[in-house]
ROKE-695815 format. One record per atom (N, C-alpha, C): residue number from 1; atom name; y, z, x. Coordinates in pm, whole numbers, plus 32768, in hexadecimal, padded with zeros to 4 digits. Layout:
<atoms>
+-----+----+------+------+------+
|   k |  a |    v |    w |    u |
+-----+----+------+------+------+
| NUM | CA |    Y |    Z |    X |
...
+-----+----+------+------+------+
</atoms>
This chain:
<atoms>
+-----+----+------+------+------+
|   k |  a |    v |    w |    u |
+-----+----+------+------+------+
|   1 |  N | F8A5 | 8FFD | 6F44 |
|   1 | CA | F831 | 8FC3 | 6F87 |
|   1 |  C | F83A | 8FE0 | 701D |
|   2 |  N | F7C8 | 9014 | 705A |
|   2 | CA | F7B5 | 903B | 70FF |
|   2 |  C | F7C1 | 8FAA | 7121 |
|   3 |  N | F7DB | 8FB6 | 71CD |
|   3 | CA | F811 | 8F63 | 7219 |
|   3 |  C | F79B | 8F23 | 7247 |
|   4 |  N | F767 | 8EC5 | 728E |
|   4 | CA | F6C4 | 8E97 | 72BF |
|   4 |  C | F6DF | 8EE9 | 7340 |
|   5 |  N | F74D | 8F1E | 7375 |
|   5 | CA | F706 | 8F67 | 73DD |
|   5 |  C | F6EF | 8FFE | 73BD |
|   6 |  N | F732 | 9014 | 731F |
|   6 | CA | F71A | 90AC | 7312 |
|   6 |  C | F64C | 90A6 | 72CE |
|   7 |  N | F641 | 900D | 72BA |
|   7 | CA | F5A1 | 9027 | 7258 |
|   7 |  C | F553 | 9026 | 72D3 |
|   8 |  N | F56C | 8FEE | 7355 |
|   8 | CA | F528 | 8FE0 | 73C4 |
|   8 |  C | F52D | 903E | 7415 |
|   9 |  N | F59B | 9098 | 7423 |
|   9 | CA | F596 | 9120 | 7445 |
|   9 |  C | F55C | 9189 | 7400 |
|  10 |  N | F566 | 9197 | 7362 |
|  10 | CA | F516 | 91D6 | 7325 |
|  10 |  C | F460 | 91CA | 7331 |
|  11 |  N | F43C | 9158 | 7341 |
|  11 | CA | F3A2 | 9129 | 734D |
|  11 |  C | F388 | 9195 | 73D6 |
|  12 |  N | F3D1 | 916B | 7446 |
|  12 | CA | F38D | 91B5 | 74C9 |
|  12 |  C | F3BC | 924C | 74C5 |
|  13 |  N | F401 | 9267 | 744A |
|  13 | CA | F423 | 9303 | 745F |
|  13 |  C | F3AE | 934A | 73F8 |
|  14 |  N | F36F | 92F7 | 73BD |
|  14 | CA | F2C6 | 92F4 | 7381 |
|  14 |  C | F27C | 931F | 73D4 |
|  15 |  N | F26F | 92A5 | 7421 |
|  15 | CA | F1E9 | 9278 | 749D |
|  15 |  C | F227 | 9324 | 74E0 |
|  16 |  N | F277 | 9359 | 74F7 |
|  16 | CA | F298 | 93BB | 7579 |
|  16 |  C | F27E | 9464 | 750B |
|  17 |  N | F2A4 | 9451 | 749E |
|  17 | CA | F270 | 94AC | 742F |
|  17 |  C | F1D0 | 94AF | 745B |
|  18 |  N | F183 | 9466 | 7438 |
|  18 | CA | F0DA | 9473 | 742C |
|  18 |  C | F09D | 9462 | 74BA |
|  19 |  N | F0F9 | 943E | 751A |
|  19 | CA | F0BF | 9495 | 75AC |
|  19 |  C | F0EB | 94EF | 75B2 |
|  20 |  N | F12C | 9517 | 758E |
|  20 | CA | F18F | 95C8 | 75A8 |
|  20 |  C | F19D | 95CB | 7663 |
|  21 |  N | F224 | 9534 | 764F |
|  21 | CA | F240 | 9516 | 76AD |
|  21 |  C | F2C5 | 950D | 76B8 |
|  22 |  N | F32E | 94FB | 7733 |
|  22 | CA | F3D9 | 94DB | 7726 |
|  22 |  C | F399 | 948D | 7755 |
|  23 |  N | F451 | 942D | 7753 |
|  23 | CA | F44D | 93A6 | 77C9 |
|  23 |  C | F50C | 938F | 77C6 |
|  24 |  N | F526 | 9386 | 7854 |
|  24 | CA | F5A5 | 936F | 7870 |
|  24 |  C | F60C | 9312 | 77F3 |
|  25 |  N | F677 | 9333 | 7802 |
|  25 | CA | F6E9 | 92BC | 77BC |
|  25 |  C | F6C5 | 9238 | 77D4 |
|  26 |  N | F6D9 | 91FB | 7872 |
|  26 | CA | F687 | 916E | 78B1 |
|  26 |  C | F63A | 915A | 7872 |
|  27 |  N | F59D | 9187 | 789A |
|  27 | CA | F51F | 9174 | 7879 |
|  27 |  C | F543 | 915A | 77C8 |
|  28 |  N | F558 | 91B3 | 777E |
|  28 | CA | F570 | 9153 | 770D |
|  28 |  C | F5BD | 90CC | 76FB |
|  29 |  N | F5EA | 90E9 | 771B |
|  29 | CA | F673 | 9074 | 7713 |
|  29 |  C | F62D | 8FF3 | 772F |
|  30 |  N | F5EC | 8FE7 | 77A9 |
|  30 | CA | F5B5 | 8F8C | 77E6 |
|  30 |  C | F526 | 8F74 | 7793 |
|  31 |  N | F4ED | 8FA3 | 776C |
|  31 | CA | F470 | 8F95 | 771C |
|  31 |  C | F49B | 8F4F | 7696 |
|  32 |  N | F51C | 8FA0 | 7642 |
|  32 | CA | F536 | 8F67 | 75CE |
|  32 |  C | F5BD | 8EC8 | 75D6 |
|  33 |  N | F5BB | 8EDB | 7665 |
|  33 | CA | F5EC | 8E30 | 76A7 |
|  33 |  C | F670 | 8E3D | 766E |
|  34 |  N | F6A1 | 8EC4 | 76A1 |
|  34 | CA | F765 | 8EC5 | 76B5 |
|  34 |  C | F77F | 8EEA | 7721 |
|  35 |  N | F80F | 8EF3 | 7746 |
|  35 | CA | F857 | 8F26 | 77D4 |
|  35 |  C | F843 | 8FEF | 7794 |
|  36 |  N | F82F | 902C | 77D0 |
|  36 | CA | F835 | 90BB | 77C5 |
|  36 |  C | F8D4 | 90EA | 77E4 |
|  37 |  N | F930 | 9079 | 77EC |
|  37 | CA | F9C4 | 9096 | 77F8 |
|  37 |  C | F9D7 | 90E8 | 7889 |
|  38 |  N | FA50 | 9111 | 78C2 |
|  38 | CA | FA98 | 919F | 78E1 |
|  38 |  C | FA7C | 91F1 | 78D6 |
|  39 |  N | FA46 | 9229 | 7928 |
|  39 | CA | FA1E | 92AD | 790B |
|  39 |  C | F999 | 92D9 | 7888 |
|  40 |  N | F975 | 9271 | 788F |
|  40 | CA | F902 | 924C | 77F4 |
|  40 |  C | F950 | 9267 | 775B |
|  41 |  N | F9F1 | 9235 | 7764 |
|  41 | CA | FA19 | 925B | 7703 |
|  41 |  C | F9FE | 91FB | 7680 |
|  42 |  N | F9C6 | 9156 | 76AC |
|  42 | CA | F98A | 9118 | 761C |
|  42 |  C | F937 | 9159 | 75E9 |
|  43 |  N | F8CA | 9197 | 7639 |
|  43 | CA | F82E | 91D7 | 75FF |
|  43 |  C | F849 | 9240 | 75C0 |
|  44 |  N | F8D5 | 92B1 | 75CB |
|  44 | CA | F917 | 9321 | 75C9 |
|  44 |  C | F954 | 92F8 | 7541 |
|  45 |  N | F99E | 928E | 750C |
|  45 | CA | F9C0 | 9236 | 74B9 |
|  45 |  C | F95F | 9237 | 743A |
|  46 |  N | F8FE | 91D8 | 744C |
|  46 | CA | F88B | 91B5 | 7432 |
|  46 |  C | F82E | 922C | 73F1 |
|  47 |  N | F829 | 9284 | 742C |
|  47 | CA | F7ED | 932F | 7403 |
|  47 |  C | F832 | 9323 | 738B |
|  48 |  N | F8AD | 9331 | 73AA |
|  48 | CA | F8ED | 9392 | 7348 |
|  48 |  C | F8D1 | 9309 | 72B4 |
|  49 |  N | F8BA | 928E | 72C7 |
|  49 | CA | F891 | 925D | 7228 |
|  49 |  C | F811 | 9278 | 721D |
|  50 |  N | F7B0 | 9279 | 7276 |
|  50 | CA | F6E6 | 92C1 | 724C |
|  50 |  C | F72E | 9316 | 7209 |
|  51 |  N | F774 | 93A8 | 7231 |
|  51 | CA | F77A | 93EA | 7210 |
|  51 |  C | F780 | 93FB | 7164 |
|  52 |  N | F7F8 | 939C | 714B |
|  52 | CA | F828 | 9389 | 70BF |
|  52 |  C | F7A7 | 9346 | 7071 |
|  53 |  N | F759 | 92C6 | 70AB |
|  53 | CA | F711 | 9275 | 706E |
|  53 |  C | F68F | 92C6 | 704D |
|  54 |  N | F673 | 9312 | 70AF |
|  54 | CA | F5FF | 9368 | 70CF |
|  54 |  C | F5E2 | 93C6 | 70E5 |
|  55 |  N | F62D | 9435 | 70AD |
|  55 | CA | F634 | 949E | 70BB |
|  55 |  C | F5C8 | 94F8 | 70F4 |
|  56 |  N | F538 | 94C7 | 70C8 |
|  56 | CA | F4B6 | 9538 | 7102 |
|  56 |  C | F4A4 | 94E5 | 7188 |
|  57 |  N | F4D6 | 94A1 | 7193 |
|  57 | CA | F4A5 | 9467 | 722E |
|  57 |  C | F4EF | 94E3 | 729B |
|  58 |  N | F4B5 | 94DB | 7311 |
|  58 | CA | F4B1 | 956F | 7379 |
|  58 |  C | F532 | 951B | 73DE |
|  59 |  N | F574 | 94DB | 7391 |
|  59 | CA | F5D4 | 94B3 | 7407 |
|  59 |  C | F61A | 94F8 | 749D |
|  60 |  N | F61A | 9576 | 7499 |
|  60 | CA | F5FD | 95B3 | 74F9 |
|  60 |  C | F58C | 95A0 | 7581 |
|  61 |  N | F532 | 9549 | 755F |
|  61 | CA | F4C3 | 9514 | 75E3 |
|  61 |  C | F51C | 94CD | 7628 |
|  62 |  N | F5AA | 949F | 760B |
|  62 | CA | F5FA | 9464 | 7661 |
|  62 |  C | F62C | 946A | 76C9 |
|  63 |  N | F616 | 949F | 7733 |
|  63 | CA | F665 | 94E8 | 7795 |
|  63 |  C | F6C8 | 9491 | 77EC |
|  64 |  N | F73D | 94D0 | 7839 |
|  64 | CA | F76F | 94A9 | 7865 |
|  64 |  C | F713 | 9494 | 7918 |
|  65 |  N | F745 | 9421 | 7961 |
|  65 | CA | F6F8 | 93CB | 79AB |
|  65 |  C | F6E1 | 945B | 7A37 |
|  66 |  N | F741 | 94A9 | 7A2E |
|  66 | CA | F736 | 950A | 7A8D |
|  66 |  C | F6F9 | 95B5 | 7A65 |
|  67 |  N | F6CC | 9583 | 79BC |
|  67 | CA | F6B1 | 95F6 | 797E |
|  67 |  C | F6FD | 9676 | 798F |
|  68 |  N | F772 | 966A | 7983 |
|  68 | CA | F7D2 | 96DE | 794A |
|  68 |  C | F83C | 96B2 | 78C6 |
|  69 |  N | F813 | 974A | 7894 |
|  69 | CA | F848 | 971C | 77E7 |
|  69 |  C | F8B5 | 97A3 | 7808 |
|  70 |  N | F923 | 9798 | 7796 |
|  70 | CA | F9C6 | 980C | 77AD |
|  70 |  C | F94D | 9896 | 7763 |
|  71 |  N | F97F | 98D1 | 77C0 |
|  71 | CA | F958 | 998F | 7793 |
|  71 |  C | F96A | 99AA | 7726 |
|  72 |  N | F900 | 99E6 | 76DC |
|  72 | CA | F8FD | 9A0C | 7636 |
|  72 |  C | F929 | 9990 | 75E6 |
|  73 |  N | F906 | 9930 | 75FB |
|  73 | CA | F923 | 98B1 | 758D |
|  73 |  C | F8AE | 98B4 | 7564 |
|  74 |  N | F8B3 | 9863 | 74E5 |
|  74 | CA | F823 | 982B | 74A9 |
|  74 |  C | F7C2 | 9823 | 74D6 |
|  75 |  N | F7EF | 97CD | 7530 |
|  75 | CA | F75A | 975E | 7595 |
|  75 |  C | F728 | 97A9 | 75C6 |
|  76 |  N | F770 | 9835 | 7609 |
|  76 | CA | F731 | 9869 | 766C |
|  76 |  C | F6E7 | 98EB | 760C |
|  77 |  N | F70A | 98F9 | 75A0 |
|  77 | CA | F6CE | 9963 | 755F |
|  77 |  C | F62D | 9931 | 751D |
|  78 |  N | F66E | 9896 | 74E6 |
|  78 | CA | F5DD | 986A | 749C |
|  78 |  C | F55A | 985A | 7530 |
|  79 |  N | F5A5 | 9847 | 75AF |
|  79 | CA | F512 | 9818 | 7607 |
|  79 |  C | F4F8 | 98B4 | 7614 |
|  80 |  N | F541 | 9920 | 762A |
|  80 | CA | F52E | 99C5 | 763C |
|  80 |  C | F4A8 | 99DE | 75AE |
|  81 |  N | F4D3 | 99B3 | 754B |
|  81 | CA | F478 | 99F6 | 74D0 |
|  81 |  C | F3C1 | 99AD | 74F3 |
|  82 |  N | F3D3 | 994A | 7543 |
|  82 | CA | F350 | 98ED | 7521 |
|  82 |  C | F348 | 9918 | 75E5 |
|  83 |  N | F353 | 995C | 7613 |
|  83 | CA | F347 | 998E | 768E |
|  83 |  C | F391 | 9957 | 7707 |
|  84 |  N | F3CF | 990D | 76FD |
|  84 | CA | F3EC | 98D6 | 775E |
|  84 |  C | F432 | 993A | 77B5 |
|  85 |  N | F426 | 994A | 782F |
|  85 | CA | F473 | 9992 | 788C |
|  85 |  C | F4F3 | 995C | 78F4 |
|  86 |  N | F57E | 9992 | 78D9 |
|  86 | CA | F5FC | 998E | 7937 |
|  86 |  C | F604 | 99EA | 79A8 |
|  87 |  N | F68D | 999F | 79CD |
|  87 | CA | F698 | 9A01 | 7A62 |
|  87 |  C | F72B | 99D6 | 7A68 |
|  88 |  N | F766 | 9A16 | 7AB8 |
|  88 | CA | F807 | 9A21 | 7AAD |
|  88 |  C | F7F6 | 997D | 7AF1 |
|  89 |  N | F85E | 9952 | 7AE4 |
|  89 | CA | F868 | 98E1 | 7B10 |
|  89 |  C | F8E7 | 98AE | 7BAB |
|  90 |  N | F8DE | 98F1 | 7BDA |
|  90 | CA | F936 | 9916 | 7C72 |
|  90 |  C | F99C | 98E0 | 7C37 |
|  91 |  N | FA20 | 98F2 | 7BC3 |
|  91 | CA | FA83 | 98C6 | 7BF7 |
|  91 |  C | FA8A | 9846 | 7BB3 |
|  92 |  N | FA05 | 97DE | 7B79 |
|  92 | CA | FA24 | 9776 | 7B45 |
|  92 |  C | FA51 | 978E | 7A9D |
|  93 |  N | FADE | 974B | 7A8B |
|  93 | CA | FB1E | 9773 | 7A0B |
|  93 |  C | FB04 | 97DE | 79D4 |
|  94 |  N | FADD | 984C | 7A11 |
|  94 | CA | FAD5 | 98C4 | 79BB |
|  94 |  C | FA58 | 98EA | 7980 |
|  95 |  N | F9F3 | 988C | 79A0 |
|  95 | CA | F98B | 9873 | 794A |
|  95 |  C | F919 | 98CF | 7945 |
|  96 |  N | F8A2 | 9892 | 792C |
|  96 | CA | F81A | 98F3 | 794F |
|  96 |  C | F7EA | 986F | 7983 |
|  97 |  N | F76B | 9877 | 79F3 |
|  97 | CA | F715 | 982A | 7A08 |
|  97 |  C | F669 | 9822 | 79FB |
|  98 |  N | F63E | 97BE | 79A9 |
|  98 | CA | F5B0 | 97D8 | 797B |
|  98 |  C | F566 | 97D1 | 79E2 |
|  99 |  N | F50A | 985A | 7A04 |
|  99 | CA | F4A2 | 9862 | 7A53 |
|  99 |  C | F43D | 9832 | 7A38 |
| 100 |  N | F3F1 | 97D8 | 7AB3 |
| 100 | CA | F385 | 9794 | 7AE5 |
| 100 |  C | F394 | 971C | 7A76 |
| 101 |  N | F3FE | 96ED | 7A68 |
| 101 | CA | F418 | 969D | 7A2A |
| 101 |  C | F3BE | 95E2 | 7A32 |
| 102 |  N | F389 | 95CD | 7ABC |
| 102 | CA | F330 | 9572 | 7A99 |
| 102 |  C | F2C4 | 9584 | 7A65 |
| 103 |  N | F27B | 960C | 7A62 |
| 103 | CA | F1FE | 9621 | 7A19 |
| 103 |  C | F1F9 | 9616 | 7979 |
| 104 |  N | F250 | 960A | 7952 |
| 104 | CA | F287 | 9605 | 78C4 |
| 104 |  C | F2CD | 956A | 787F |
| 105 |  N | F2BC | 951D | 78C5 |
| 105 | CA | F2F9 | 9477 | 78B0 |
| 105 |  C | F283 | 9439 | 787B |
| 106 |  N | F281 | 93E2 | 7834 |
| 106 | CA | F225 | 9381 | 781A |
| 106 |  C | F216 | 9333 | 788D |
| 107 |  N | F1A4 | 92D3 | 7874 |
| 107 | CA | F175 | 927A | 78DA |
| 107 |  C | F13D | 9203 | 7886 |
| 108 |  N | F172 | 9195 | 789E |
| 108 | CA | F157 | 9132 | 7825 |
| 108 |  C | F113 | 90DF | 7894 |
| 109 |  N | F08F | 90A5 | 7852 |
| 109 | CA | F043 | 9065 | 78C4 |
| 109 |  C | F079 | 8FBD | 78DC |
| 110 |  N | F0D1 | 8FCC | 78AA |
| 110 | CA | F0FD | 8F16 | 7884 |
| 110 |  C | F164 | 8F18 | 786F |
| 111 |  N | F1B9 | 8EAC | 78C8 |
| 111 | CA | F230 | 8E77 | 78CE |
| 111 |  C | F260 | 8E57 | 782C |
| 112 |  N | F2F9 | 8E8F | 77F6 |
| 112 | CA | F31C | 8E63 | 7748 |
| 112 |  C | F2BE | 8DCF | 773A |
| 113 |  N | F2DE | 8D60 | 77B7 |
| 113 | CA | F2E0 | 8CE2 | 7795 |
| 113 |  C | F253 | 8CC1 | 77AA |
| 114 |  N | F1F4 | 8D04 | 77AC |
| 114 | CA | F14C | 8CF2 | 77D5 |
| 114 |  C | F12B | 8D2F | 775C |
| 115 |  N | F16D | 8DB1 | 7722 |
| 115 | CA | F142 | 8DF5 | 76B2 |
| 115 |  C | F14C | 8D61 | 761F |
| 116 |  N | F19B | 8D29 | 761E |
| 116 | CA | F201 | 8CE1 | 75B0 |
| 116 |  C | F17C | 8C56 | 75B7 |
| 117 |  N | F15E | 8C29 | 7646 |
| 117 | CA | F10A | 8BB6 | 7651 |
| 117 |  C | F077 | 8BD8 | 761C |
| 118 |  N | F064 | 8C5C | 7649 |
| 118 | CA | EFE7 | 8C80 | 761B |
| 118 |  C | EFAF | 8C76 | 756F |
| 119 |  N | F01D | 8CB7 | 753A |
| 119 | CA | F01D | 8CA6 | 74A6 |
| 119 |  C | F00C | 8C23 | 746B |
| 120 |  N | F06F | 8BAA | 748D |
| 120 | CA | F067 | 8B52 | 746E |
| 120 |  C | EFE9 | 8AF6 | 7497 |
| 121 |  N | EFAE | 8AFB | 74ED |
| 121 | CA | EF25 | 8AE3 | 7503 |
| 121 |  C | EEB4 | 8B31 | 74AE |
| 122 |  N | EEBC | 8B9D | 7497 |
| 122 | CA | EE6C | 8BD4 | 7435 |
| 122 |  C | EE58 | 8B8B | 73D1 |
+-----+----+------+------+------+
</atoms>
């Protein structure tokens, strides 16, 4: 059985699927109302059970908060196939860094805790 923060991470890795949108480690974390850890290593955590629970989910919209993913890994191959564009990353861990990387984030018009009140008023 997934974790409530892997079903709450999976939901917004939905919502970021059908905008054909990313959104930082934080920005999730904080929306699905966890700490994003060290280095975003709960959300990093957390992936890896969507992953298991949910396999067609694009867990990859995840990015790290400074948008650089390690050279020729997964992450950086699955955002390469669906266009996303890198750039060497000066030196940080070796990495690549995603270009124009805020044009590509979601934008959620409502605070998690305005989104959650809204519903329940519905």
């Amino acid at each position: 059985m997934a974790s409530t923060r892997a079903a709450e991470l999976a939901e917004l890795l939905w919502e970021l699927k059908r905008a054909d949108k990313l959104a930082t480690f934080t920005t999730l974390a904080r929306r699905a109302g966890f700490s994003p850890g060290a280095n975003g290593r709960t959300v990093i955590t957390t992936i890896k059970a969507v992953r298991r629970g949910w396999p067609h989910l694009q867990w990859w919209r995840a990015v790290s908060d400074d948008g650089v993913c390690e050279k020729g890994s997964e992450h950086e191959e699955k955002l390469v196939a669906c266009g996303y564009q890198f750039q060497d990353s000066n030196g940080k861990n070796g990495g690549v860094m995603l270009i124009e990387m805020e044009k590509h984030l979601m934008v959620w018009n409502e605070e998690p805790a305005e989104a959650a009140a809204a519903t329940v008023e519905s």
